[in-house]
C-alpha positions as CSV (number, residue, x, y, z in Angstrom):
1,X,-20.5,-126.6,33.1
2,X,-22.2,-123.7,32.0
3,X,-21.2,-120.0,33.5
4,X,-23.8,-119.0,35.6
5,X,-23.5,-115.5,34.5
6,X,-24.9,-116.4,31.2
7,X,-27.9,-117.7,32.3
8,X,-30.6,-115.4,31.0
9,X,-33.3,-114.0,33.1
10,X,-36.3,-112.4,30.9
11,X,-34.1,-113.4,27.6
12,X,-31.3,-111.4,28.8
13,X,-27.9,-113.3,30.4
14,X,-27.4,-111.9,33.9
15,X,-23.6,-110.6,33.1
16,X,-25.5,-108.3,30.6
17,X,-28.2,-107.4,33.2
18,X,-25.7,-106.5,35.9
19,X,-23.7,-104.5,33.4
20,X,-26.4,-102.5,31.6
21,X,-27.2,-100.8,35.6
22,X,-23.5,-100.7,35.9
23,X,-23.5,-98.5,32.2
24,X,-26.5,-97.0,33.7
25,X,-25.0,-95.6,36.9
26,X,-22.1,-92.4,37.2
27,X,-19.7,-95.3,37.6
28,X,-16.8,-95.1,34.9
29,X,-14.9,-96.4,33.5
30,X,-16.4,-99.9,33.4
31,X,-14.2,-102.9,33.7
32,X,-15.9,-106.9,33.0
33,X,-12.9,-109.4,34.5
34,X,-13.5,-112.3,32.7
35,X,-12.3,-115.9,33.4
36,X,-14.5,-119.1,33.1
37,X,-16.1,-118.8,29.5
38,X,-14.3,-115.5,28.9
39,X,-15.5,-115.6,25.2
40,X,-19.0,-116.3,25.8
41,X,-18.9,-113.0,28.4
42,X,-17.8,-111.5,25.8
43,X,-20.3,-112.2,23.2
44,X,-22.8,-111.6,26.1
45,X,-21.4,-107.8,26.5
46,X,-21.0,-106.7,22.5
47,X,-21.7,-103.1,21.8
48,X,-21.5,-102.0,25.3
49,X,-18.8,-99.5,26.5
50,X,-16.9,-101.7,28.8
51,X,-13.0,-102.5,28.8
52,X,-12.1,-106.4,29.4
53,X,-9.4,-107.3,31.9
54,X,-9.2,-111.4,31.4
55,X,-7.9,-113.7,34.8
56,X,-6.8,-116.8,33.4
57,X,-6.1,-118.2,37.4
58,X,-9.9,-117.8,37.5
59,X,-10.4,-121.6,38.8
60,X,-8.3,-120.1,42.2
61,X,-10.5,-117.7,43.2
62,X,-12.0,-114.3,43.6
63,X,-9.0,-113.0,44.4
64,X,-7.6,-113.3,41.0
65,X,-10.4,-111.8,39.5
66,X,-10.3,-108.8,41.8
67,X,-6.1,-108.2,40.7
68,X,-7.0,-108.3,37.3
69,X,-9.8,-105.9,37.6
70,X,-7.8,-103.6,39.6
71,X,-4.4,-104.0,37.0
72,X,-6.9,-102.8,34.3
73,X,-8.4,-99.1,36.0
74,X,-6.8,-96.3,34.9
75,X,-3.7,-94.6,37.4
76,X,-5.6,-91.8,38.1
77,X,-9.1,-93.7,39.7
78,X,-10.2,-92.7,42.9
79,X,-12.1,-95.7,44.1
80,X,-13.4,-98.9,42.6
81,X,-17.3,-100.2,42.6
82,X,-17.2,-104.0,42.7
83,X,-20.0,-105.2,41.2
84,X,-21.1,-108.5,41.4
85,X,-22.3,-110.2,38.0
86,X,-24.7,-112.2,39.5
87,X,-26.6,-109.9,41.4
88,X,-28.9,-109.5,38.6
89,X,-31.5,-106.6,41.2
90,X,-28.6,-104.4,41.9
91,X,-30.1,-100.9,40.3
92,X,-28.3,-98.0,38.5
93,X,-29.7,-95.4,41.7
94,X,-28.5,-97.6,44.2
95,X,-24.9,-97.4,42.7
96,X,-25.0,-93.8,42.6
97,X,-26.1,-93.4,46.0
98,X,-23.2,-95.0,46.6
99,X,-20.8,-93.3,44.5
100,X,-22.8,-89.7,46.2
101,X,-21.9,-91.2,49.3
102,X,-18.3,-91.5,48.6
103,X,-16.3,-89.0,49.9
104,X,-12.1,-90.1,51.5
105,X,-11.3,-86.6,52.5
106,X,-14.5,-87.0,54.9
107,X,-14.2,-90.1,55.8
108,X,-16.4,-92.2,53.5
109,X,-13.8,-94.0,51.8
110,X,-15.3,-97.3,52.3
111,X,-19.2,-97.4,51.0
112,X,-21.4,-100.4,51.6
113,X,-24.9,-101.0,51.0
114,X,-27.1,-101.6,53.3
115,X,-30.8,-103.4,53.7
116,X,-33.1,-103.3,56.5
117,X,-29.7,-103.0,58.8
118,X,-27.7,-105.9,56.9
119,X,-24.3,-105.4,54.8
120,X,-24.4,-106.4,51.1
121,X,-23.0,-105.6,47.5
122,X,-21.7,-103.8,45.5
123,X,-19.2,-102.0,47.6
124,X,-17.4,-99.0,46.7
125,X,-13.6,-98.4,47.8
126,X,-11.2,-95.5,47.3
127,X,-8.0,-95.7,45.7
128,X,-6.0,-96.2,48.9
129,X,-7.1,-100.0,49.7
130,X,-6.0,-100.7,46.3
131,X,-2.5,-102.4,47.5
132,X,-4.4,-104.8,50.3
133,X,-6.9,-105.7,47.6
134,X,-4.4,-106.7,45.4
135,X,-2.5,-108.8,48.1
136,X,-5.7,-111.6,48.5
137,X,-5.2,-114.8,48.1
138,X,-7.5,-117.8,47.1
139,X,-11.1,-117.3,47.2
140,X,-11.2,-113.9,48.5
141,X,-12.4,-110.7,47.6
142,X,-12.2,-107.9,49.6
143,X,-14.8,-108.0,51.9
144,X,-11.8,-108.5,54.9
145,X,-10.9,-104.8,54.9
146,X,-14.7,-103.9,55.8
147,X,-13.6,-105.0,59.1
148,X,-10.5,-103.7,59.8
149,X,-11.7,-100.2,58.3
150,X,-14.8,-99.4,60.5
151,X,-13.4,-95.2,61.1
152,X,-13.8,-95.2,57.2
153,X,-16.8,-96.7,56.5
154,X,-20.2,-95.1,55.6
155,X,-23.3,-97.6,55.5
156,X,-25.7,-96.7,52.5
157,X,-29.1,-97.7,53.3
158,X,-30.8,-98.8,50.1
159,X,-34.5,-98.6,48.9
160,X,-34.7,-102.4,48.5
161,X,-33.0,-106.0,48.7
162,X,-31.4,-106.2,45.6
163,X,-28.4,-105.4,47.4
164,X,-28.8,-108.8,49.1
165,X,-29.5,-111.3,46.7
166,X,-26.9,-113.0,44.4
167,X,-27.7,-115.8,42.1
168,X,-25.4,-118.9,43.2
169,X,-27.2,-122.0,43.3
170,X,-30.2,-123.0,41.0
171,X,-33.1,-122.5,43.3
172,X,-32.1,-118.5,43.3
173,X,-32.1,-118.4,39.5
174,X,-35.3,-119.4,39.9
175,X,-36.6,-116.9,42.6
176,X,-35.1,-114.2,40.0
177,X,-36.7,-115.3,37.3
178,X,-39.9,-115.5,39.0
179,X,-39.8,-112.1,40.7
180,X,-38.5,-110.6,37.3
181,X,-41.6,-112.1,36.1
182,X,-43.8,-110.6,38.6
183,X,-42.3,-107.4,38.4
184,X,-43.1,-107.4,34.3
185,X,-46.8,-108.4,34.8
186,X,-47.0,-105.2,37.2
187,X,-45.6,-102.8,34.6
């Protein structure tokens, strides 16, 4: 079926959305993993200053998105933001409250965003959960070494619920849609 990611919202697919905050943002360098429809992302994303990492196991899972991501950042990265494409109301100032946040030697090496008290994406992690990242399996991210991490951890409190809201079944292509419409007719 069709990649979810290329759905458009306001004429504009989501992947190119989430990426034009991400270009936005401090965060570099940006890596797009591509599986399903790794062309079409691509088309999706021309002009913008990203590097591609492609995970052709993509029908097994996050996890072997999240390798291939991480295989592609450069040796000397401190941390990786994982952004979700399709969280098309993730903001540019939300991920750089995050990356402000972010600081190992103090004990921020673990940043999630937070709403109204509740846990969401993206999440930023420094360089040394690398190796358990790239040990999933199956239809994993990373979300598991949240848990086991709490000493390291620093909740960001965000301004709003884009944090919150991803965009996997049709009825929340919808809602984004309409609230990207509502927003417009308040400009």
């Amino acid at each position: 079926g069709r990649n979810k990611l290329l759905e458009e919202i306001s004429g504009v697919p989501m992947i190119a959305r989430v990426v034009d905050e991400v270009l936005a943002s401090r965060a570099r360098p940006v890596v797009v993993t591509t599986g399903h429809q790794a062309e079409a992302l691509r088309a999706a994303l021309v002009g913008r200053d990203v590097r591609f990492a492609h995970n052709p196991a993509y029908a097994e899972g996050l996890s072997g998105t999240l390798k291939a991501g991480l295989a592609a950042l450069p040796a000397d990265c401190d941390g990786v933001l994982i952004c979700l494409g399709d969280m098309p109301r993730v903001r540019a100032a939300q991920l750089d409250r995050l990356i402000a946040a972010f600081n190992p030697d103090e004990g921020r090496a673990l940043c999630v965003p937070t709403w109204q008290g509740k846990r969401g994406n993206p999440v930023l992690f420094a360089r040394r959960f690398f190796a358990a990242m790239a040990e999933a399996r199956g239809d994993v991210g990373a979300r598991h070494l949240i848990g086991d991490s709490a000493e390291l951890e620093a909740e960001v409190a965000m301004d709003d619920d884009g944090v919150l809201i991803d965009v996997d079944e049709p009825q929340a292509l919808s809602a984004a849609r309409a609230a990207e419409a509502a927003a417009r007719a308040t400009r």
